[in-house]
C-alpha positions in Angstrom: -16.8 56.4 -3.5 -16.0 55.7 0.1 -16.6 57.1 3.6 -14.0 57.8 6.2 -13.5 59.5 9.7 -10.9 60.4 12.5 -10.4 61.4 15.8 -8.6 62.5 18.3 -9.2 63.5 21.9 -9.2 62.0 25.2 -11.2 58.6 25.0 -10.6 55.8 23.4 -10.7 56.3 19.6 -11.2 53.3 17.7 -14.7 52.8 19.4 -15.8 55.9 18.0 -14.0 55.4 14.9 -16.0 52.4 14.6 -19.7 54.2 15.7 -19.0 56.4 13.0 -17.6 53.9 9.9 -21.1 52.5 11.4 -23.6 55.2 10.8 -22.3 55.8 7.0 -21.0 52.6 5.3 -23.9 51.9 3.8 -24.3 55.0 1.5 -21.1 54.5 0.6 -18.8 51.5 1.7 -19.0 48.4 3.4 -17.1 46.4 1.1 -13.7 46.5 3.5 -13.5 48.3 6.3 -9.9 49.2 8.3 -9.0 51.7 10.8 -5.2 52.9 12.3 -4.3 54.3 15.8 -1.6 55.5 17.7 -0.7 54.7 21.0 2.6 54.9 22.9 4.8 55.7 20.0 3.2 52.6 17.7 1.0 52.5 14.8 -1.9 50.2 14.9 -4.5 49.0 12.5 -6.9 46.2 11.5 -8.9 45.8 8.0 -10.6 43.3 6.1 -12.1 42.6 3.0 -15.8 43.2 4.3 -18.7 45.5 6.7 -17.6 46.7 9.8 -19.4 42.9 11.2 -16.7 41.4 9.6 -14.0 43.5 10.8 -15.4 42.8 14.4 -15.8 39.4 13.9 -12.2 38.6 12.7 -10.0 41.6 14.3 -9.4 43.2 17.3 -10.3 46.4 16.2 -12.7 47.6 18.9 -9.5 47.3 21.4 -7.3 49.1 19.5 -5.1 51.8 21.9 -5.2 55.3 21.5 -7.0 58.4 21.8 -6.2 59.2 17.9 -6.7 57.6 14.8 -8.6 57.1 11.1 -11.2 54.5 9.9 -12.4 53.6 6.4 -14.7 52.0 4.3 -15.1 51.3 1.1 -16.4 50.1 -2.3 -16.1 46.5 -4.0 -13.0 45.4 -5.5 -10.9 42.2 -5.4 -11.6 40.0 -2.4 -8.0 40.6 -0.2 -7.5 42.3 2.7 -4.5 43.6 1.5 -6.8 46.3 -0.9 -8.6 47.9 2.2 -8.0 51.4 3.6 -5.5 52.4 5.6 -2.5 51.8 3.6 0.5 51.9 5.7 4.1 52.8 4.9 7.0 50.6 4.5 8.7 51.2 7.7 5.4 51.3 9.6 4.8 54.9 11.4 2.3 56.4 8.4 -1.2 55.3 7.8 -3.4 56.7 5.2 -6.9 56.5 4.2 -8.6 58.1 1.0 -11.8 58.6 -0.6 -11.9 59.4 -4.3 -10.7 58.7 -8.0 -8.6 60.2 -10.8 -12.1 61.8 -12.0 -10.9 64.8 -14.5 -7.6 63.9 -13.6 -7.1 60.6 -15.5 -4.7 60.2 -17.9 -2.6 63.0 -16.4 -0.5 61.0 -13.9 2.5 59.1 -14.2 2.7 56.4 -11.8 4.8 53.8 -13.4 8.2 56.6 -12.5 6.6 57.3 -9.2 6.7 53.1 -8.4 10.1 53.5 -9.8 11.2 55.7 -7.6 9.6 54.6 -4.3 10.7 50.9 -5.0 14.7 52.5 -6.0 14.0 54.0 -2.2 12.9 50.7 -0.3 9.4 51.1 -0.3 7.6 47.8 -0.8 3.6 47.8 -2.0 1.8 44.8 -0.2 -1.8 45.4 -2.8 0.9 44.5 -5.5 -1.1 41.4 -7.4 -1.8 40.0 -11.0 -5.2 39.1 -10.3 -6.6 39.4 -13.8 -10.1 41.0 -12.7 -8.5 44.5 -11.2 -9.9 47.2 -13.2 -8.0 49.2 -15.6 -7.9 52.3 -13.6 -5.6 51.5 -11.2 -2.1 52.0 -11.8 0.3 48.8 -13.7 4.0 48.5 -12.9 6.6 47.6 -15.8 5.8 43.8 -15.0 2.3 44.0 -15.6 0.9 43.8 -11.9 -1.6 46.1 -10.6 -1.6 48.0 -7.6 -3.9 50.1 -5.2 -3.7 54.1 -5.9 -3.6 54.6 -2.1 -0.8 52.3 -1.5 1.6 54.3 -4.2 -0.2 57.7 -2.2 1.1 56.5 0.8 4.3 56.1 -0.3 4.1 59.7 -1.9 2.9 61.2 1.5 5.7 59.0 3.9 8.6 60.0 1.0 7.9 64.0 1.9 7.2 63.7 5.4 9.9 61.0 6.3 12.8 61.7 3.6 11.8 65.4 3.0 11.4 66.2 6.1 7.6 68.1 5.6 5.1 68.2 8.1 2.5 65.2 7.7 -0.3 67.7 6.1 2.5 69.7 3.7 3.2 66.1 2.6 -0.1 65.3 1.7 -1.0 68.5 -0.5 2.8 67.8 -2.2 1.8 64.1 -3.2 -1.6 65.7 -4.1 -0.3 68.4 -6.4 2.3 65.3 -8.2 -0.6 63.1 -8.8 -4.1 64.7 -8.8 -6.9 63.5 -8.3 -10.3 63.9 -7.0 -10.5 62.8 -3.6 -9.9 63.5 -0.1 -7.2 61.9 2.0 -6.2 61.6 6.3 -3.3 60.5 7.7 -1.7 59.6 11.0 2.2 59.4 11.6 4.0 58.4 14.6 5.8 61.1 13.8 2.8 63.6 14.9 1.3 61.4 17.1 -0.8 64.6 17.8 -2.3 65.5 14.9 -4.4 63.8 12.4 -3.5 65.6 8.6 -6.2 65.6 6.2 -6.2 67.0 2.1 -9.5 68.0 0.7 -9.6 68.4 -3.0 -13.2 68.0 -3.9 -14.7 64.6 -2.0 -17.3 65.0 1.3 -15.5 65.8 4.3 -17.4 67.4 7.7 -15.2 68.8 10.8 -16.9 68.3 14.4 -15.8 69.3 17.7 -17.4 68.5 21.4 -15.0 70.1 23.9 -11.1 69.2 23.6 -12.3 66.2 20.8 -12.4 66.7 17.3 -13.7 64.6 14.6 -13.8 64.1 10.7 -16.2 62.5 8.9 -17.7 62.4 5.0 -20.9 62.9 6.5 -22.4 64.5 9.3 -25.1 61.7 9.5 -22.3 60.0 10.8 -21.4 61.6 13.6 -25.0 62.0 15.0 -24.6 60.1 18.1 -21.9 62.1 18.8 -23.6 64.6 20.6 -21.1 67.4 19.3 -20.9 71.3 19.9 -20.3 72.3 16.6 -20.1 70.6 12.9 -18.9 72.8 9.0 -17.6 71.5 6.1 -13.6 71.2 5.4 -13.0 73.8 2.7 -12.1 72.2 -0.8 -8.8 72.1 -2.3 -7.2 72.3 1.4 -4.8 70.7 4.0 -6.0 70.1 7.0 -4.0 69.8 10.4 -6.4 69.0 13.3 -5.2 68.5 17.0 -7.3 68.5 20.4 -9.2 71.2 20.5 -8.7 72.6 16.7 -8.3 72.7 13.3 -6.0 74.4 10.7 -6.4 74.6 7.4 -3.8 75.9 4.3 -4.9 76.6 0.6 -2.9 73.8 -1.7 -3.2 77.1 -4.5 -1.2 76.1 -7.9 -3.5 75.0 -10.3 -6.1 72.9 -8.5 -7.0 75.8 -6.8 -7.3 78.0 -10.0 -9.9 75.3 -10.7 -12.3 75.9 -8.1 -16.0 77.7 -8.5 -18.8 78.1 -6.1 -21.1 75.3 -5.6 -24.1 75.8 -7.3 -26.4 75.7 -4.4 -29.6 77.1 -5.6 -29.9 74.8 -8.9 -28.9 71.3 -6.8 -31.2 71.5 -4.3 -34.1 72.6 -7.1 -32.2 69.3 -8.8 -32.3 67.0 -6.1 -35.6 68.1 -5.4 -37.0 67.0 -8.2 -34.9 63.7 -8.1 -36.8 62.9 -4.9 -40.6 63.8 -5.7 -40.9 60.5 -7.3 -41.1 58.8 -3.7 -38.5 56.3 -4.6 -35.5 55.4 -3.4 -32.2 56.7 -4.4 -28.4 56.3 -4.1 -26.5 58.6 -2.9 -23.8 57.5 -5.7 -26.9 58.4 -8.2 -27.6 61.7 -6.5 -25.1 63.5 -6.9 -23.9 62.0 -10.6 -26.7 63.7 -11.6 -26.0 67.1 -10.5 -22.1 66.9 -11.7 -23.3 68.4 -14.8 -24.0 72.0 -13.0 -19.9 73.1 -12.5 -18.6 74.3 -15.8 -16.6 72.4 -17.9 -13.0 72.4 -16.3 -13.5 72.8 -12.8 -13.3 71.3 -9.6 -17.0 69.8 -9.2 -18.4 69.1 -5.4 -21.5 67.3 -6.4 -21.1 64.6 -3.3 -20.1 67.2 -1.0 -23.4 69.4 -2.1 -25.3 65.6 -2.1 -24.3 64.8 1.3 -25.0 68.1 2.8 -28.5 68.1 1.6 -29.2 64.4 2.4 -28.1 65.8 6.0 -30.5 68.2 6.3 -33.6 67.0 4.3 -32.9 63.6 6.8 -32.7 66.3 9.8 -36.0 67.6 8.7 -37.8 64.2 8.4 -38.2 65.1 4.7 -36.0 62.2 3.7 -35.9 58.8 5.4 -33.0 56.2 5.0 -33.8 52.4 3.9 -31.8 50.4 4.9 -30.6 47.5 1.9 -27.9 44.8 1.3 -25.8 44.4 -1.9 -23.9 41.5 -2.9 -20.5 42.3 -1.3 -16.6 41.6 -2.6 -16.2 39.1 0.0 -17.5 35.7 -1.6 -21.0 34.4 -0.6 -20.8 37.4 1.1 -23.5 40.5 1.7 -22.5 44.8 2.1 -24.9 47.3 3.7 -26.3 49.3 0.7 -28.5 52.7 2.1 -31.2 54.5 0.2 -32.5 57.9 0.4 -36.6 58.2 0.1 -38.5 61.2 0.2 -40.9 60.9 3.4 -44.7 60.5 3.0 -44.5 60.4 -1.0 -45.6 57.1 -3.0 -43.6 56.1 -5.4 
């Protein structure tokens, strides 16, 4: 699991970008960190393998123009830069970001013909690598490397917004309905310089607004100092168009949304409750794992959504506190932020 956020409005974007990658990378992140702008009809981004310190430290990522754009941060994996969010398109004017995994959905997709048929189109893959310790769930090409799922999702997304001519968020629920999975994806394109696209099919993802700004975010903790008008949650199984000001969003439908049942709200929070009366402290990761269990076999399950949302509110409240801890990170001899949820006043 990962967190992300966007923005766009009339300040400068990657500094907020950054405040919020910030306030949630440690529940769940801060093993690479990236973020993508737009300014002046040019796409630019930074990412390492590493916390947002590290991205500060070695990029110029707080400078980055634009008063739109998407950040990122993620979980361990193989210690390149090349394998941190946002993935960008061959010729350069898409970016795209993603929190998620195959979930129900492995097994079900084919990407050695979609590689095929990006790479017969130009598209080149820089996470391509045959670094033996990539795990087995990301996709192989007929040689035997491995790639990121993002980077072939990118390609997806650019092929039916570039080549097919779809609008940026169209072209996100069409790569979406090819290759499912559960997740929840944004995406800039100097195409739309306007408009940051987003495609919710299960995974956390909050909508904000202060004035003419608008914001995204997996959590609402994260846009705290913020000071914002308004804040809901992105419906599920959705595409997302959101410009200055305000926010569309389109049902996907087709199967994936013949999937989709009510959150069990009632039961969770009795759940996580429970989880929480022991006074110690827990991972968000752990959390909501153990609540998956309450959507019937078959379905679309929003146990981190639910997780998140409570955490929010129980943190709100003063019922929950956040500790603060480090985790050995991807990065060699490196450290990641790693954040715990304890219930306030309660021994453990």
């Amino acid at each position: 699991m990962c967190t992300v956020a966007a923005y766009i409005g009339d300040e400068q974007a990657a500094p907020i970008l950054l405040r919020m990658i910030g306030n949630e990378e440690g529940y769940a992140g801060g093993q690479y960190t990236g973020l993508a702008t737009i300014h002046e009809g040019k796409l630019y981004y930074a990412k390492v393998c590493g916390d947002l310190a590290e991205l500060l430290k070695r990029t110029d990522a707080l400078s980055l123009p634009g008063t739109i754009g998407i950040a990122h941060s993620r979980t361990p994996g193989i210690p390149s830069d090349e394998w941190a969010h946002p993935f960008i398109s061959t010729d350069e004017s898409v970016a795209y970001i993603a929190n998620g995994a195959a979930g129900m959905f492995a097994g079900s997709r084919d990407f050695t013909e979609v590689y095929k048929r990006l790479a017969a189109a130009g598209d080149r893959f820089r996470t391509l690598t045959d670094d033996p310790s990539v795990d087995k769930a990301y996709p192989r090409i007929p040689d035997g490397r491995a790639l990121h799922t993002s980077d072939l999702l990118c390609g997806m997304i650019a092929e039916n917004h570039l080549r097919k001519g779809m609008d940026l968020s169209s072209a996100m629920g069409a790569a979406y309905l090819e290759a499912p999975s559960e997740v929840v994806g944004l995406s800039i394109s100097l195409k739309e310089p306007d408009a940051v696209a987003a495609c919710r099919i299960n995974m956390p993802l909050m909508w904000g607004r202060k004035g003419n700004a608008c914001y995204l975010a997996t959590t609402a903790l994260a846009m705290e100092d913020e000071d914002l008008d308004n804040v809901s949650a992105v419906p599920s199984v959705s595409t997302v168009s959101m410009r200055r000001g305000e926010i569309a969003y389109k049902p996907i439908g087709g199967k994936l949304a013949r999937m989709c049942v009510a959150m069990p709200w009632a039961k969770a929070i009795r759940h996580l409750d429970e989880i929480m009366s022991d006074g110690k402290e827990h991972h968000i990761g752990d959390m909501y794992m153990d609540i998956e269990s309450l959507w019937p076999e078959g379905s679309i399950q929003e146990a981190a959504m639910l997780t998140f949302q409570y955490v929010h509110e129980e943190v709100k409240a003063g019922r929950l506190k956040v500790v603060k801890r480090t985790t050995k990170a991807s990065l060699p001899g490196a450290i990641a932020p790693r954040w715990y949820f304890q219930r306030s006043g309660v021994e453990a």
